[in-house]
C-alpha positions as CSV (number, residue, x, y, z in Angstrom):
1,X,-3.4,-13.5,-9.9
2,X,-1.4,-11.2,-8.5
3,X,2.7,-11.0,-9.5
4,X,4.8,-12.8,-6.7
5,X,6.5,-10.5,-4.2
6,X,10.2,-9.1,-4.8
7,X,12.8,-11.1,-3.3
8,X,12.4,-13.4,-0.3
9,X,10.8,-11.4,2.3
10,X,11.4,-12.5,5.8
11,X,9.7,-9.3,7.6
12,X,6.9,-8.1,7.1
13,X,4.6,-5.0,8.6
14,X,0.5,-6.1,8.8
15,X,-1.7,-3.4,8.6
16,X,-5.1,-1.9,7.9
17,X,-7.3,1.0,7.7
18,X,-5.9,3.4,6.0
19,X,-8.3,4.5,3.4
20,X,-6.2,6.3,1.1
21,X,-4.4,8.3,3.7
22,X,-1.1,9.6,2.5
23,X,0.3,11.1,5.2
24,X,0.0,8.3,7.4
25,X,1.7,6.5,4.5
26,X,4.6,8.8,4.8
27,X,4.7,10.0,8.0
28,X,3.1,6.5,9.8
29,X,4.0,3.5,8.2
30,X,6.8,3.5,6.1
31,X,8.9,5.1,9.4
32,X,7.5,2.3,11.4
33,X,8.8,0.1,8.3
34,X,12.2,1.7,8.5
35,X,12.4,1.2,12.0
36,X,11.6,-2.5,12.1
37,X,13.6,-3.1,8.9
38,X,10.5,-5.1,7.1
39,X,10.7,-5.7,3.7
40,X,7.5,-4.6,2.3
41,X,4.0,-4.4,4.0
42,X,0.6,-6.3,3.8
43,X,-2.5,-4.1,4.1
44,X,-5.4,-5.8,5.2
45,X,-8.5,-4.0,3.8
46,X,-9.3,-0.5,3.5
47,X,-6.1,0.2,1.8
48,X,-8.5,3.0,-0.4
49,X,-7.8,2.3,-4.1
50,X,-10.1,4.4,-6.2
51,X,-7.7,4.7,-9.1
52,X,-10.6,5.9,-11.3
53,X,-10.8,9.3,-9.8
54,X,-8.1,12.1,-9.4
55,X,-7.4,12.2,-6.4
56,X,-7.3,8.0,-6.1
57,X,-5.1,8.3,-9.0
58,X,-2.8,11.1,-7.4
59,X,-2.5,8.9,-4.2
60,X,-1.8,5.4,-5.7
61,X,1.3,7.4,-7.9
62,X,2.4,9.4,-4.7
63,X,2.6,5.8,-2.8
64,X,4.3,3.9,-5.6
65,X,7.0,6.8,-5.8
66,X,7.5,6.7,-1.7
67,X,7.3,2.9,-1.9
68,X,10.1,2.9,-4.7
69,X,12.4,5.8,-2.7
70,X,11.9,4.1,0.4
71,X,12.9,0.0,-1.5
72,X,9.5,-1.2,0.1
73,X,7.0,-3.2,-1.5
74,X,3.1,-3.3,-0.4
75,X,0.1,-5.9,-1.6
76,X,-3.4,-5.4,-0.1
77,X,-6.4,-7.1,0.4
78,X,-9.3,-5.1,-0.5
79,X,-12.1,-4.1,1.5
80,X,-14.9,-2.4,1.7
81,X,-13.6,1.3,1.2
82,X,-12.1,0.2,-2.3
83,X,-13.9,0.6,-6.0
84,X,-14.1,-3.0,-6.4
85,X,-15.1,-2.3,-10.0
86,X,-11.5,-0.7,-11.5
87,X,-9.8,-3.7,-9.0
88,X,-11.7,-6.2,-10.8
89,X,-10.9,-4.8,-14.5
């Protein structure tokens, strides 16, 4: 089960696709985030978690230190671009 979400969000920003896709993190969403003053953001599938390989691992830690610069939050439902293996360990 996953940990409950900081605070009381109100707003939130619904998204999907983005397949591990760091600059559109940065350059995309969390603007678009800023802009509409959401708290944190819901990915709906495809958010690319591969956490077992470098580069999976390099993105996740990039994300988590935007996410934590920016004071956003994101959970994710996983789909089929995801190593379903490491999420289910």
């Amino acid at each position: 089960m996953a940990a409950p979400l900081p605070g009381d969000p109100t707003r939130v920003l619904v998204a999907g696709d983005t397949h591990g896709n760091l600059w559109h993190w940065t350059c995309v969403r969390l603007p678009a985030a800023r802009l509409h003053q959401v708290d944190g953001i819901v990915q709906l599938g495809d958010f690319g978690s591969w956490p077992l390989t470098r580069d999976g691992a390099d993105y996740l830690r990039a994300l988590e230190h935007a996410l934590a610069a920016d004071g956003r939050w994101v959970v994710f439902l996983d789909g089929n671009h995801e190593n379903h293996l490491a999420l289910h360990q």
